[in-house]
Biopython code that builds the backbone (N, CA, C, O; Angstrom):
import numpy as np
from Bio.PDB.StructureBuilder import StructureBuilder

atoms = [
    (1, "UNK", "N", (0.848, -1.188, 0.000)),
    (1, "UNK", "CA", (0.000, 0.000, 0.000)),
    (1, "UNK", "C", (0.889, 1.245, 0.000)),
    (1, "UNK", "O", (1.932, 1.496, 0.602)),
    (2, "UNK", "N", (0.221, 1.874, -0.778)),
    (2, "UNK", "CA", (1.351, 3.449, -0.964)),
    (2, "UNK", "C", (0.762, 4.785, -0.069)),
    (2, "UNK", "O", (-0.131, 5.567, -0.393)),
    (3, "UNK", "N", (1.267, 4.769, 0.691)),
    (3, "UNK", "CA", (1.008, 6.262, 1.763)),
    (3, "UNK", "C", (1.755, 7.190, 1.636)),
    (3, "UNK", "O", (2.977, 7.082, 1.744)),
    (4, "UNK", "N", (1.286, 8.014, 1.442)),
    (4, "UNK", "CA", (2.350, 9.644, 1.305)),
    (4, "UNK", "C", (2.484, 10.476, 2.536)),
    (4, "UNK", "O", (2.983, 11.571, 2.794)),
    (5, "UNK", "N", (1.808, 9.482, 3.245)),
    (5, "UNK", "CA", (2.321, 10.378, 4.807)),
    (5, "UNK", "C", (3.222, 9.742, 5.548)),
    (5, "UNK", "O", (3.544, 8.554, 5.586)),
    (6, "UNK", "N", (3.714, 10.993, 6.332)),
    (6, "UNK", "CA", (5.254, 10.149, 6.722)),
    (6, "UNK", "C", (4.661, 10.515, 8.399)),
    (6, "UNK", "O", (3.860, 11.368, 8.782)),
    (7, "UNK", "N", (5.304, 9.653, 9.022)),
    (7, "UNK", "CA", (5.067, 9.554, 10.575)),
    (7, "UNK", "C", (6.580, 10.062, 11.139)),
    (7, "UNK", "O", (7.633, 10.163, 10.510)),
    (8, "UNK", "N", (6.299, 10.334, 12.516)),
    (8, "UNK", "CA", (7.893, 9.880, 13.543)),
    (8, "UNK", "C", (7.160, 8.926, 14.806)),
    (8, "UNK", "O", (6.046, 8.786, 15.309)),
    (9, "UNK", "N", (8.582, 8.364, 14.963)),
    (9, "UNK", "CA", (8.173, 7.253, 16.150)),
    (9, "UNK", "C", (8.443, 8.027, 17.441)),
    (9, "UNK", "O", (9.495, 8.647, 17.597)),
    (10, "UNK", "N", (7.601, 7.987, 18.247)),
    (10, "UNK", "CA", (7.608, 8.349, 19.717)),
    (10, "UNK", "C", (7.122, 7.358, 20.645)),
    (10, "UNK", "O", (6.007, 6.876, 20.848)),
    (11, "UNK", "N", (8.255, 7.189, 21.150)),
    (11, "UNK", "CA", (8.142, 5.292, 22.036)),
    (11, "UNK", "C", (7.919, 4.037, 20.883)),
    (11, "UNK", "O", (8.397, 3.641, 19.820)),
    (12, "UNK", "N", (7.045, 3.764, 21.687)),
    (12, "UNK", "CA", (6.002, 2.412, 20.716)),
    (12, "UNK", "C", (4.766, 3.078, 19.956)),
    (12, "UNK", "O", (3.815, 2.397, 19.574)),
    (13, "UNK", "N", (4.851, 4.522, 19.756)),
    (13, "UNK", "CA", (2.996, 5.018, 18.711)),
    (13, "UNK", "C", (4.310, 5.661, 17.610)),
    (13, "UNK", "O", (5.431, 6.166, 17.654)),
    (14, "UNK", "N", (3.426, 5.296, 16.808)),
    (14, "UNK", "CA", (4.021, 6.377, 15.320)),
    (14, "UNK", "C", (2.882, 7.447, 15.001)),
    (14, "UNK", "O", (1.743, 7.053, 14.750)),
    (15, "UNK", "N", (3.153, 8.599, 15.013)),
    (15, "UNK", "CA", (2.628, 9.584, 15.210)),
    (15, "UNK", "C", (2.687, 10.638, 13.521)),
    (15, "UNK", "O", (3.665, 11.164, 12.990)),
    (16, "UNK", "N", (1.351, 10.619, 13.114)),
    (16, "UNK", "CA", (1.475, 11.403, 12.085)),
    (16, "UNK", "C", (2.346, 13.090, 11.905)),
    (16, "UNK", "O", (1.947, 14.067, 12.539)),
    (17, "UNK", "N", (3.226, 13.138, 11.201)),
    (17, "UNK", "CA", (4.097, 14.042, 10.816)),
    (17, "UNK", "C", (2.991, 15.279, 10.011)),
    (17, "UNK", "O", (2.630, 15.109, 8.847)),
    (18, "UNK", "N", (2.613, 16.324, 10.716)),
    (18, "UNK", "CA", (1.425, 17.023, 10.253)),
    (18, "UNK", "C", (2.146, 18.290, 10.280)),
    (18, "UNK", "O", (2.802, 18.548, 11.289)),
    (19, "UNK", "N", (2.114, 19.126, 9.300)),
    (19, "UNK", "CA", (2.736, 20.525, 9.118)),
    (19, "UNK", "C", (1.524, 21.555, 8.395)),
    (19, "UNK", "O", (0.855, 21.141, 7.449)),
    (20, "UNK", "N", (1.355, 22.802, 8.910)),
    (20, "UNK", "CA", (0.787, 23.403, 8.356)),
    (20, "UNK", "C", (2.014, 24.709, 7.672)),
    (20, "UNK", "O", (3.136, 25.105, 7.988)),
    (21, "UNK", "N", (0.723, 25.109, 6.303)),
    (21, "UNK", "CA", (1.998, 25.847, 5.543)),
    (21, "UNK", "C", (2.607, 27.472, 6.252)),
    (21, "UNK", "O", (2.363, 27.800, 7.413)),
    (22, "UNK", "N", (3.103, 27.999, 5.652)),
    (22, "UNK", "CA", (3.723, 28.942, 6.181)),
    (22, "UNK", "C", (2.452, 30.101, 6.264)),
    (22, "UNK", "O", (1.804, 30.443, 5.276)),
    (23, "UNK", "N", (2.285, 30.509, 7.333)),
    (23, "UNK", "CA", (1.519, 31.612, 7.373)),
    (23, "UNK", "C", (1.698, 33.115, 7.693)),
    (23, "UNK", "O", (1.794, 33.170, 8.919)),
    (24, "UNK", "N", (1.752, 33.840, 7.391)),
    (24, "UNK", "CA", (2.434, 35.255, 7.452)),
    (24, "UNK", "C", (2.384, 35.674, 9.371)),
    (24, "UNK", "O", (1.755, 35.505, 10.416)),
    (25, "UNK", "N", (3.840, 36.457, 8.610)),
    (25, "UNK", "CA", (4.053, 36.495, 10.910)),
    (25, "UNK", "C", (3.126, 37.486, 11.201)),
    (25, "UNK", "O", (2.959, 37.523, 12.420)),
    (26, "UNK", "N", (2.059, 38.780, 10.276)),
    (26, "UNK", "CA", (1.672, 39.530, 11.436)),
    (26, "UNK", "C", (0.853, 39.567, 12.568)),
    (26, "UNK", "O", (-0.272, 39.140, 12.305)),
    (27, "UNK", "N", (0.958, 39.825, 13.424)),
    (27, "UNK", "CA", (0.160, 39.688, 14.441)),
    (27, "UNK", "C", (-0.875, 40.027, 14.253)),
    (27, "UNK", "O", (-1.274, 40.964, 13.561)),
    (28, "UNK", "N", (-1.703, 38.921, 15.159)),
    (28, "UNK", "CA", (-3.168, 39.824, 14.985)),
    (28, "UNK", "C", (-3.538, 40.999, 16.130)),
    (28, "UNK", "O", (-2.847, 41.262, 17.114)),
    (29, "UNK", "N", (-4.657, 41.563, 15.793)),
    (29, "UNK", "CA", (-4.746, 42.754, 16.567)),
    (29, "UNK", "C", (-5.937, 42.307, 17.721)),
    (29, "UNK", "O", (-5.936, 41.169, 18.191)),
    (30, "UNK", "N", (-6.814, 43.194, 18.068)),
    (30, "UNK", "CA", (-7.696, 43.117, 19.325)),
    (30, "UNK", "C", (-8.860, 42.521, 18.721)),
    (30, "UNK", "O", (-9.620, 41.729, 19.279)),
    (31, "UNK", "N", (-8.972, 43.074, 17.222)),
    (31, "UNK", "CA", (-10.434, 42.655, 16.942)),
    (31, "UNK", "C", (-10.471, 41.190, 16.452)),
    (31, "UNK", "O", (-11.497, 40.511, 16.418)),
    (32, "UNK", "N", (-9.136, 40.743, 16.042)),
    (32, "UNK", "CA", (-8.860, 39.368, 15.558)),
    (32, "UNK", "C", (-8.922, 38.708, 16.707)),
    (32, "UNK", "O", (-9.755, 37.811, 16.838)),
    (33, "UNK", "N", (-8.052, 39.043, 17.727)),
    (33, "UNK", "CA", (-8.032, 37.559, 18.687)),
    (33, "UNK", "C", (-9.780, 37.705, 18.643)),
    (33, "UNK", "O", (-10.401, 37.057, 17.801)),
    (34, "UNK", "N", (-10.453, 38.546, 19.554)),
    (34, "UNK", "CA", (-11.750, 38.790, 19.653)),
    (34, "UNK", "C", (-12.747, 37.683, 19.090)),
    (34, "UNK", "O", (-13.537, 36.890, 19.603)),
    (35, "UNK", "N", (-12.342, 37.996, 17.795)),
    (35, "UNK", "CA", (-13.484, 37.238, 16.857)),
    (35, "UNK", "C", (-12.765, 35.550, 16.563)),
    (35, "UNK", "O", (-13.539, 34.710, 16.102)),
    (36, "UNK", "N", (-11.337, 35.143, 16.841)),
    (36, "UNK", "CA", (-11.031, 33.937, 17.640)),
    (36, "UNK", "C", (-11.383, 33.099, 18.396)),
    (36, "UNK", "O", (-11.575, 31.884, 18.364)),
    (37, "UNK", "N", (-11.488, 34.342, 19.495)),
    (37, "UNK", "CA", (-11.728, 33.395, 20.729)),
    (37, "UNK", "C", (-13.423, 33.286, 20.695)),
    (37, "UNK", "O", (-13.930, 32.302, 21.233)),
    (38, "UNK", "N", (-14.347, 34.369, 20.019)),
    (38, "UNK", "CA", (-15.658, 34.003, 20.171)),
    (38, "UNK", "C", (-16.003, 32.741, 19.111)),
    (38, "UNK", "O", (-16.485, 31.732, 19.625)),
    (39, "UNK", "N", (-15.808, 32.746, 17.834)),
    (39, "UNK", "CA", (-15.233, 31.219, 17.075)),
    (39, "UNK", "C", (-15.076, 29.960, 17.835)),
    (39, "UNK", "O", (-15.846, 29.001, 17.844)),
    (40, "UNK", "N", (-13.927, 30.113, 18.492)),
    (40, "UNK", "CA", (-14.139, 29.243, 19.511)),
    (40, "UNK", "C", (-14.623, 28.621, 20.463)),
    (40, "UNK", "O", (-14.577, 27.415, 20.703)),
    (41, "UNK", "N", (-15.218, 29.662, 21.163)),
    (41, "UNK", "CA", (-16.431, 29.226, 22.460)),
    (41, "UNK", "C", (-17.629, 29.177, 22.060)),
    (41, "UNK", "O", (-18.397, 28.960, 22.998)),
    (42, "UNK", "N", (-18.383, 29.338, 20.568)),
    (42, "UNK", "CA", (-19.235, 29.594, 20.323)),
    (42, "UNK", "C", (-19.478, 28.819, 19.043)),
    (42, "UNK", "O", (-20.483, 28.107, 19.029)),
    (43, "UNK", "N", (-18.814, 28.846, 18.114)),
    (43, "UNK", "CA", (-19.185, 27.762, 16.832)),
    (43, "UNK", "C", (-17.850, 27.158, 16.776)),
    (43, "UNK", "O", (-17.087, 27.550, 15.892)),
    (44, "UNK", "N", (-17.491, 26.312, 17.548)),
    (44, "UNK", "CA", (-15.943, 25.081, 17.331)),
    (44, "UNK", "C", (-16.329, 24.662, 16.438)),
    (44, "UNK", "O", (-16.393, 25.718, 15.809)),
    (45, "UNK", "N", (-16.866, 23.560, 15.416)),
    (45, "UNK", "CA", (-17.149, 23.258, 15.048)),
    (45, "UNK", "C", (-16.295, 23.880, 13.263)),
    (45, "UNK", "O", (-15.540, 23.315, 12.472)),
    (46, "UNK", "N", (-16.890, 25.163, 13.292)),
    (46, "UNK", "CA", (-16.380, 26.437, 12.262)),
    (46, "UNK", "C", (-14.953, 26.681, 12.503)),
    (46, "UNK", "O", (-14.096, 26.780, 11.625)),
    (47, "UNK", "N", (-14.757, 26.778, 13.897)),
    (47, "UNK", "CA", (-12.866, 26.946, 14.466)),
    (47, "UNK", "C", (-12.344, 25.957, 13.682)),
    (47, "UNK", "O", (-11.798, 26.393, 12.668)),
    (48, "UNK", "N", (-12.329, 24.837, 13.805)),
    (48, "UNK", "CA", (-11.838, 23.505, 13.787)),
    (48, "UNK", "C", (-11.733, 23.533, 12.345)),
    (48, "UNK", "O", (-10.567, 23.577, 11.952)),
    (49, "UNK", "N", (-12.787, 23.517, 11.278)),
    (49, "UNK", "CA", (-12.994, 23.853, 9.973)),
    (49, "UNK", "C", (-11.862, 24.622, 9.508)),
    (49, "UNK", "O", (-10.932, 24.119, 8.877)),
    (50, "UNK", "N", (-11.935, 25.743, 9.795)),
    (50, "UNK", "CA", (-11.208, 26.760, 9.404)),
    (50, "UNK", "C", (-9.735, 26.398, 9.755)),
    (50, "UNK", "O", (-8.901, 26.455, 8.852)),
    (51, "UNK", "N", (-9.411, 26.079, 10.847)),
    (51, "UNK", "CA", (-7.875, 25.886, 11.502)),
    (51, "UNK", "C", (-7.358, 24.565, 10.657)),
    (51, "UNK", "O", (-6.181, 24.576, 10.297)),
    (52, "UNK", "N", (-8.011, 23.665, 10.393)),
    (52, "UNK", "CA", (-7.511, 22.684, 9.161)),
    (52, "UNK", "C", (-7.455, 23.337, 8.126)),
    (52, "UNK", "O", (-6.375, 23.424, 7.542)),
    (53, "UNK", "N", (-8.558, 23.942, 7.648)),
    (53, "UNK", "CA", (-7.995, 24.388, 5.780)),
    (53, "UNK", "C", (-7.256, 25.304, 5.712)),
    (53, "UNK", "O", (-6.986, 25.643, 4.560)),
    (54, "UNK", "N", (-6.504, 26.230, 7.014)),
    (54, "UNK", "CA", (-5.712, 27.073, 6.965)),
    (54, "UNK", "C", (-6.342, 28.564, 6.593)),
    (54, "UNK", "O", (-5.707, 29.593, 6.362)),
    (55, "UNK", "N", (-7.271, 28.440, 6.600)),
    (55, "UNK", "CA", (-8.403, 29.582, 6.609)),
    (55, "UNK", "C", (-8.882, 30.374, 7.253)),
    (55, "UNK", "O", (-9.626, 31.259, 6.832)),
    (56, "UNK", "N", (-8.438, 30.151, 8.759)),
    (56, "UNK", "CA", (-8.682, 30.756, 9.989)),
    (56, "UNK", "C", (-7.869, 32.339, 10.334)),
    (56, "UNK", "O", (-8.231, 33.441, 10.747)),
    (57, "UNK", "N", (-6.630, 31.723, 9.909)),
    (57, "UNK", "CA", (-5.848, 33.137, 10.041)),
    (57, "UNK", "C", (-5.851, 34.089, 9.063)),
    (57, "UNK", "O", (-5.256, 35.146, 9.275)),
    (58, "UNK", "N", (-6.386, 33.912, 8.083)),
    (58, "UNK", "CA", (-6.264, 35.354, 6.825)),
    (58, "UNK", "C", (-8.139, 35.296, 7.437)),
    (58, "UNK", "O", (-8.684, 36.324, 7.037)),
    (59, "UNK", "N", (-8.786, 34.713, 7.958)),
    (59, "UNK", "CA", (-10.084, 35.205, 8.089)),
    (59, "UNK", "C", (-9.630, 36.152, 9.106)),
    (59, "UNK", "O", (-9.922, 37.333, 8.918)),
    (60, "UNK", "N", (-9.006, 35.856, 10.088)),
    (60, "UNK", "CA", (-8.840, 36.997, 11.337)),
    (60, "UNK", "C", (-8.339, 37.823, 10.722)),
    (60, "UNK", "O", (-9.150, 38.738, 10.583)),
    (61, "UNK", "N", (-7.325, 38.058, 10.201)),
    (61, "UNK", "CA", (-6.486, 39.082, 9.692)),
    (61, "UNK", "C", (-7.810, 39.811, 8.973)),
    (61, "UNK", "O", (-8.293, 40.677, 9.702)),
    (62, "UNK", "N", (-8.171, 39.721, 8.302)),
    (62, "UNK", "CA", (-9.707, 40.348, 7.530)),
    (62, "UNK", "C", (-10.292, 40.869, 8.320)),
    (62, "UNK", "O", (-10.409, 42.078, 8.120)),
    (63, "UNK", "N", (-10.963, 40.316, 9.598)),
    (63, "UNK", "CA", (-11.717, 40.710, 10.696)),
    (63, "UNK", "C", (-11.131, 41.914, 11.352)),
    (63, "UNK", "O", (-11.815, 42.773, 11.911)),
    (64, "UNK", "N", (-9.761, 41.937, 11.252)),
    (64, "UNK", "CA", (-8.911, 42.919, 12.426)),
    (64, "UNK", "C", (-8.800, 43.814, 11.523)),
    (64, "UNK", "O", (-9.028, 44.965, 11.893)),
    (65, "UNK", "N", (-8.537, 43.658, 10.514)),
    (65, "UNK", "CA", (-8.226, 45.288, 9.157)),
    (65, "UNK", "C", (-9.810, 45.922, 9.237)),
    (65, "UNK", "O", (-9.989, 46.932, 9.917)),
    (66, "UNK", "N", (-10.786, 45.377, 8.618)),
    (66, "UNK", "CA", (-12.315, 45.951, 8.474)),
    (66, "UNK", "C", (-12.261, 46.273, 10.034)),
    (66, "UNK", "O", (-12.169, 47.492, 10.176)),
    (67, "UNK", "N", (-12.288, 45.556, 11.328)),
    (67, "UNK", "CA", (-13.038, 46.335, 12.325)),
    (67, "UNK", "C", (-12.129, 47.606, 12.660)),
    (67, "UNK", "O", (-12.597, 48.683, 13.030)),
    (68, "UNK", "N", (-10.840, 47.354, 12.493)),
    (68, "UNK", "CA", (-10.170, 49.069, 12.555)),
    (68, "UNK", "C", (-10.522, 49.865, 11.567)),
    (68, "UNK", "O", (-10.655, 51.047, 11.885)),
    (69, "UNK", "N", (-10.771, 49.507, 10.152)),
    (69, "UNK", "CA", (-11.296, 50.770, 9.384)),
    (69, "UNK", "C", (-12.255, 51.099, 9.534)),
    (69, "UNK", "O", (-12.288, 52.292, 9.232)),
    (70, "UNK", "N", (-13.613, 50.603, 9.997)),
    (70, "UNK", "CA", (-14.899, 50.858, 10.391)),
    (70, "UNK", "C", (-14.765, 51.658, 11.471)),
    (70, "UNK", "O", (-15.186, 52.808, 11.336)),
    (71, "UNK", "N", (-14.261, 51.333, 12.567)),
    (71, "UNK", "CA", (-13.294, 52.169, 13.888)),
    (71, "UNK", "C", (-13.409, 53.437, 13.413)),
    (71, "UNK", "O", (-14.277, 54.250, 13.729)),
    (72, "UNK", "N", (-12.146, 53.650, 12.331)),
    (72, "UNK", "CA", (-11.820, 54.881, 11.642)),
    (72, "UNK", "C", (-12.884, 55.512, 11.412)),
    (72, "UNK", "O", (-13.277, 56.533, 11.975)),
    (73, "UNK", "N", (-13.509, 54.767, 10.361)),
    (73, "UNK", "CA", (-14.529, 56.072, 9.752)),
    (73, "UNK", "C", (-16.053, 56.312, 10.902)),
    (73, "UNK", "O", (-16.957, 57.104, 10.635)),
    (74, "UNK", "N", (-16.020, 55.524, 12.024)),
    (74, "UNK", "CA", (-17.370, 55.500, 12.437)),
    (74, "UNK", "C", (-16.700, 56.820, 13.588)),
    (74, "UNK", "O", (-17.205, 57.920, 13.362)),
    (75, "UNK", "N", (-15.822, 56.802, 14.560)),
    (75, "UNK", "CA", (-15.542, 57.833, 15.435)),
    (75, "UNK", "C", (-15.344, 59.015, 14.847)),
    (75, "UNK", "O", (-15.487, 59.837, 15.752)),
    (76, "UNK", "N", (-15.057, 59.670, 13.689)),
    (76, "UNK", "CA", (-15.532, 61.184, 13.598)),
    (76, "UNK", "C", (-17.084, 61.410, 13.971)),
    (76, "UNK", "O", (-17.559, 62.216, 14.771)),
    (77, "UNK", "N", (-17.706, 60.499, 13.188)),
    (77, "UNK", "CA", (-18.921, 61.009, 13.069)),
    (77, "UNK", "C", (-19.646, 61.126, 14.363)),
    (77, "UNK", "O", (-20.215, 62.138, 14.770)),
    (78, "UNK", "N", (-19.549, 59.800, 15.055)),
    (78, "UNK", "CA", (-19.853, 59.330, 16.966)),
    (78, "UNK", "C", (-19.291, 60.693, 17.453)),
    (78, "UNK", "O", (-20.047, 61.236, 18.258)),
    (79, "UNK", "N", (-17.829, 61.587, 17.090)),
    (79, "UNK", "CA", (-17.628, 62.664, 18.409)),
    (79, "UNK", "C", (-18.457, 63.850, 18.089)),
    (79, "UNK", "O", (-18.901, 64.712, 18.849)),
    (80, "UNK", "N", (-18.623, 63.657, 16.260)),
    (80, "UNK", "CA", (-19.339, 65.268, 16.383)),
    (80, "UNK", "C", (-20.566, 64.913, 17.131)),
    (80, "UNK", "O", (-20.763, 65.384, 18.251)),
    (81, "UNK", "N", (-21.563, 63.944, 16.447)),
    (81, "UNK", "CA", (-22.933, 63.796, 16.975)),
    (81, "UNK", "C", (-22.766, 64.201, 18.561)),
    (81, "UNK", "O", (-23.407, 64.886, 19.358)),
    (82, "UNK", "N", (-22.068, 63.744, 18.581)),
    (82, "UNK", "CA", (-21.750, 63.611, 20.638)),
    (82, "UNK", "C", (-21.289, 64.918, 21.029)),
    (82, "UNK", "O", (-21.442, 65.254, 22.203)),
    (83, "UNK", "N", (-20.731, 65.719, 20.186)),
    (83, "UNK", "CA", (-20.255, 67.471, 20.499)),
    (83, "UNK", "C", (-18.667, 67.194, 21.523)),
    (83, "UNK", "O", (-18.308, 67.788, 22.540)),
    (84, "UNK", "N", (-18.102, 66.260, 20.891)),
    (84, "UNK", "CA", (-17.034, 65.926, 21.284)),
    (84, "UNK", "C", (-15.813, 67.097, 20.474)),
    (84, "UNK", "O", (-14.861, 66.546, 19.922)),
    (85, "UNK", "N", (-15.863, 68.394, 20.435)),
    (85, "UNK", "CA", (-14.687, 69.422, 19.559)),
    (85, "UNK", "C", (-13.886, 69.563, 20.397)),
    (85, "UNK", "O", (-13.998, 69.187, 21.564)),
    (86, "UNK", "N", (-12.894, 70.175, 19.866)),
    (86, "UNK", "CA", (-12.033, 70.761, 19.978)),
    (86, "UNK", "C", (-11.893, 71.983, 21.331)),
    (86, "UNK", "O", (-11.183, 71.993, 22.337)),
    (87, "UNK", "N", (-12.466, 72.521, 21.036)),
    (87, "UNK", "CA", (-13.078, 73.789, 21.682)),
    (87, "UNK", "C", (-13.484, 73.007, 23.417)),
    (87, "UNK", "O", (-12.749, 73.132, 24.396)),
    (88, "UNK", "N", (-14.435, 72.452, 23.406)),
    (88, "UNK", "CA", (-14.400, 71.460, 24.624)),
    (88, "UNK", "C", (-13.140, 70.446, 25.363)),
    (88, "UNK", "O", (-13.040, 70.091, 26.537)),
    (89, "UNK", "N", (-12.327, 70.176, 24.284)),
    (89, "UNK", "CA", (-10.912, 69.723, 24.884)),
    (89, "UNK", "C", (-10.076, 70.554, 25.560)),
    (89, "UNK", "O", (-9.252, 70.167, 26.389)),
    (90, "UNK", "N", (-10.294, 71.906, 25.172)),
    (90, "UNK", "CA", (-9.334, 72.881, 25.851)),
    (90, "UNK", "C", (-10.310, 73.567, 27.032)),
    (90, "UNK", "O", (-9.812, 74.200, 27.963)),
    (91, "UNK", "N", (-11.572, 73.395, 26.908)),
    (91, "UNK", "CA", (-12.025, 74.050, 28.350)),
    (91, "UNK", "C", (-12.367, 73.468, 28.838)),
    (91, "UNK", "O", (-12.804, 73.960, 29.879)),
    (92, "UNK", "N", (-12.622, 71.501, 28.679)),
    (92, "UNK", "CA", (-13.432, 70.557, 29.490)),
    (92, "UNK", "C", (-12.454, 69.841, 29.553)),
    (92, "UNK", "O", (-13.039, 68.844, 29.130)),
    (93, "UNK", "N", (-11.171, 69.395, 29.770)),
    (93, "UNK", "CA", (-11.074, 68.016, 29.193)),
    (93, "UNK", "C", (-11.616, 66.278, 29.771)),
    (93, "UNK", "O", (-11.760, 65.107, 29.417)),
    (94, "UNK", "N", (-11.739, 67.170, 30.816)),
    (94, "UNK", "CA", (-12.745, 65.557, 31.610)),
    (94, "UNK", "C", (-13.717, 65.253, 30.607)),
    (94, "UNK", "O", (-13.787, 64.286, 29.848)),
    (95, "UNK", "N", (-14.661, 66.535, 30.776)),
    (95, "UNK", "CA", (-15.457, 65.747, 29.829)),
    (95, "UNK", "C", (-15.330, 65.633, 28.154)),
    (95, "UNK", "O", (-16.361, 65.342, 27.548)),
    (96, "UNK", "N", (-14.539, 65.775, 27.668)),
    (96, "UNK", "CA", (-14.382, 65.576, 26.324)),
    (96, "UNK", "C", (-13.416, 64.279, 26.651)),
    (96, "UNK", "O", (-12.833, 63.921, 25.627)),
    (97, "UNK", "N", (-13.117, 63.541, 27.724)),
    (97, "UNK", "CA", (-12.687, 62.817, 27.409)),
    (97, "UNK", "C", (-13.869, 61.463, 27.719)),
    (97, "UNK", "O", (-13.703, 60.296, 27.362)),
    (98, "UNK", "N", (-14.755, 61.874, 28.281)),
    (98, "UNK", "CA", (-15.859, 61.014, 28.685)),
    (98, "UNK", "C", (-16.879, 60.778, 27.184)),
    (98, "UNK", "O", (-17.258, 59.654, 26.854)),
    (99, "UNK", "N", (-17.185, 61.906, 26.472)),
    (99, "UNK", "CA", (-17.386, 61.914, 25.434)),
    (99, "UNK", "C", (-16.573, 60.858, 24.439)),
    (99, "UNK", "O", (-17.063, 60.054, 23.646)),
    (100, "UNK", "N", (-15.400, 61.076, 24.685)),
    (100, "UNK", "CA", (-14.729, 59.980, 23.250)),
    (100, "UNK", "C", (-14.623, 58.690, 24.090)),
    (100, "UNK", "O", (-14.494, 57.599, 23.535)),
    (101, "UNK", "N", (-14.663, 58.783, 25.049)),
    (101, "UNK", "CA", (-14.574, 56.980, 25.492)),
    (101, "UNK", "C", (-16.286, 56.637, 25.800)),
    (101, "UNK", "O", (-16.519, 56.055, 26.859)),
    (102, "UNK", "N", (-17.223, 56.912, 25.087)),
    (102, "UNK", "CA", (-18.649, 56.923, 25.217)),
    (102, "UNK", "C", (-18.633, 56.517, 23.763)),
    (102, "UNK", "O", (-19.224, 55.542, 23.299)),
    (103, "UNK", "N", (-17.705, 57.591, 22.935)),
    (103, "UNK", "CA", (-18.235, 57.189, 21.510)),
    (103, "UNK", "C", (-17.654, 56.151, 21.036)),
    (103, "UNK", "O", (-18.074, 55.395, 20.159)),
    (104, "UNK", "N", (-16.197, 56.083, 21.899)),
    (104, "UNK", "CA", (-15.416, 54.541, 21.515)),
    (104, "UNK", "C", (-16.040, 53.200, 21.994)),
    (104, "UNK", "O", (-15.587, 52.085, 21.736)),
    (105, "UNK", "N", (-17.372, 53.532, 22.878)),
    (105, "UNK", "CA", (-17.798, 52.026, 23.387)),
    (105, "UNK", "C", (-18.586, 52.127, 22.237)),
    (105, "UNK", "O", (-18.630, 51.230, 21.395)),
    (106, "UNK", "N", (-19.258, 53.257, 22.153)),
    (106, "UNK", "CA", (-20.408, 52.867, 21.042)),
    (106, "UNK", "C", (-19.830, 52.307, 20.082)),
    (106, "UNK", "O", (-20.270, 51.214, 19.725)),
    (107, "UNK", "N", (-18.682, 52.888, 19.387)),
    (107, "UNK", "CA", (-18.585, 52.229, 17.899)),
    (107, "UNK", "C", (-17.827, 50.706, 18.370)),
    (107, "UNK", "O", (-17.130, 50.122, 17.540)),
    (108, "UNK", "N", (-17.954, 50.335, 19.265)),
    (108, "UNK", "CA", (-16.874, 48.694, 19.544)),
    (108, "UNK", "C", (-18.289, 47.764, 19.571)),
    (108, "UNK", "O", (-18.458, 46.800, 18.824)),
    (109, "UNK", "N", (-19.360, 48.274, 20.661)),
    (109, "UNK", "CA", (-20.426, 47.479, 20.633)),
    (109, "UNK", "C", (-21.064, 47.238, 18.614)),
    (109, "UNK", "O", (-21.197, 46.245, 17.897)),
    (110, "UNK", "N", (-21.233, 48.371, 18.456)),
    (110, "UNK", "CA", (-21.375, 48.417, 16.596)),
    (110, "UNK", "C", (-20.404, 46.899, 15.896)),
    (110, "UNK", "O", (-20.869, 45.824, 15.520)),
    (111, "UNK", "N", (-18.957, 47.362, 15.927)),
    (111, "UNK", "CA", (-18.388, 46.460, 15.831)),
    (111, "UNK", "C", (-18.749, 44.765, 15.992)),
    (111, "UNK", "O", (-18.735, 43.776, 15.259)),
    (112, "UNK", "N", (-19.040, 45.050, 17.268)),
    (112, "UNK", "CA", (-18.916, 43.700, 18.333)),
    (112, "UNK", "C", (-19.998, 42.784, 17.467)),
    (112, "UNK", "O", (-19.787, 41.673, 16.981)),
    (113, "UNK", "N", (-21.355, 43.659, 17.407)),
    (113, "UNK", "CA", (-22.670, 43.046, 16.669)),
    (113, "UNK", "C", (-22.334, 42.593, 15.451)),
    (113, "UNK", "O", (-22.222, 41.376, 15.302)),
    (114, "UNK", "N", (-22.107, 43.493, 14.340)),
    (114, "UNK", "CA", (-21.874, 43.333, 13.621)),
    (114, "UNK", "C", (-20.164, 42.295, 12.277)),
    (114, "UNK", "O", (-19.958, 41.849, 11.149)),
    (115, "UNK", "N", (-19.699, 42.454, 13.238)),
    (115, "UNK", "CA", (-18.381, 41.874, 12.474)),
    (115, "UNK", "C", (-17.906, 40.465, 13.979)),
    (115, "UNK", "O", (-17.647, 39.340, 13.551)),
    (116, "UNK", "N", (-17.864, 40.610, 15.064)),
    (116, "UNK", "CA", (-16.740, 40.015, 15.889)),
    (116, "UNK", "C", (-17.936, 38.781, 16.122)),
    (116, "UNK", "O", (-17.593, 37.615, 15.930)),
    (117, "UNK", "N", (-19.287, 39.079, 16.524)),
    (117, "UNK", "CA", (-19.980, 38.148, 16.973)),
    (117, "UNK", "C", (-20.964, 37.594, 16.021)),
    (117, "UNK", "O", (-22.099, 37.521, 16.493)),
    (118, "UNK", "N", (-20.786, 37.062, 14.447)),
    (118, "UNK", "CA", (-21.957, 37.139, 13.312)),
    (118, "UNK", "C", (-21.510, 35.971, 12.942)),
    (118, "UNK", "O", (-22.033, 35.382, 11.996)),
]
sb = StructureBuilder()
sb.init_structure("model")
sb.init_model(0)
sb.init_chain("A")
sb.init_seg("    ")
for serial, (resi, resn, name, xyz) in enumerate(atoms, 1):
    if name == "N":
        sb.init_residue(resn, " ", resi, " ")
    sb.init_atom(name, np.array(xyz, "f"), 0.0, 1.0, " ", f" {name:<3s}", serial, name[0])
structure = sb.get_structure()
C-alpha cells in the first residue's frame, strides 16, 4: 500500500508528521483575537474547519483590518454627533474625554454586533 504520509516514532505510537503551511508572521490585533476566541467558544465546530484548511488566520487578519477601518470612519462622526470638539478639549477636558470613550464604546459594541460576533 502506498502512503504519502510520513510519521515519527515516539516510544512504541508512530505519530502522524502534520505541518501546516507557512503563514504570514503579522500579528493579529484586538479585533482578531476577539473574533477567535468568540469562534471558539461559540461555533468550534467552524474553528476547527477553518484551523484545518488554513483559513482561519487570513479570516482573522480580515476581521482585524475591516473592524479598525470601520473604527476609523465610524468615530468622527460618533464625536461630532456627541459634540465631542475641539473647543471642549481645551475648556473641558474631563469631559471631552468622557465623550470619546462613550463614543469609543459605542462604535466597539457596533463592531462587536456586527463583524466580531456574526
Amino acid at each position: 500500500m502506498n502512503n504519502p504520509m510520513t510519521y515519527i516514532q515516539n516510544g512504541d505510537y508512530l505519530i502522524p508528521d502534520l505541518k501546516l503551511s507557512q503563514q504570514p508572521e503579522k500579528p493579529l490585533g484586538k479585533y482578531g483575537r476577539m473574533r477567535k476566541t468568540y469562534l471558539k467558544e461559540h461555533r468550534p465546530i467552524l474553528y476547527n474547519q477553518m484551523l484545518l484548511s488554513e483559513k482561519l488566520y487570513p479570516h482573522l487578519l480580515e476581521i482585524d483590518e475591516t473592524a479598525q477601518s470601520r473604527l476609523e470612519q465610524m468615530m468622527p462622526q460618533l464625536t461630532k454627533e456627541a459634540g465631542a470638539t475641539e473647543e471642549l478639549k481645551a475648556s473641558d477636558p474631563m469631559k471631552w474625554v468622557g465623550l470619546m470613550n462613550t463614543c469609543k464604546a459605542q462604535a466597539e459594541e457596533i463592531l462587536m454586533t456586527e463583524l466580531i460576533n456574526s
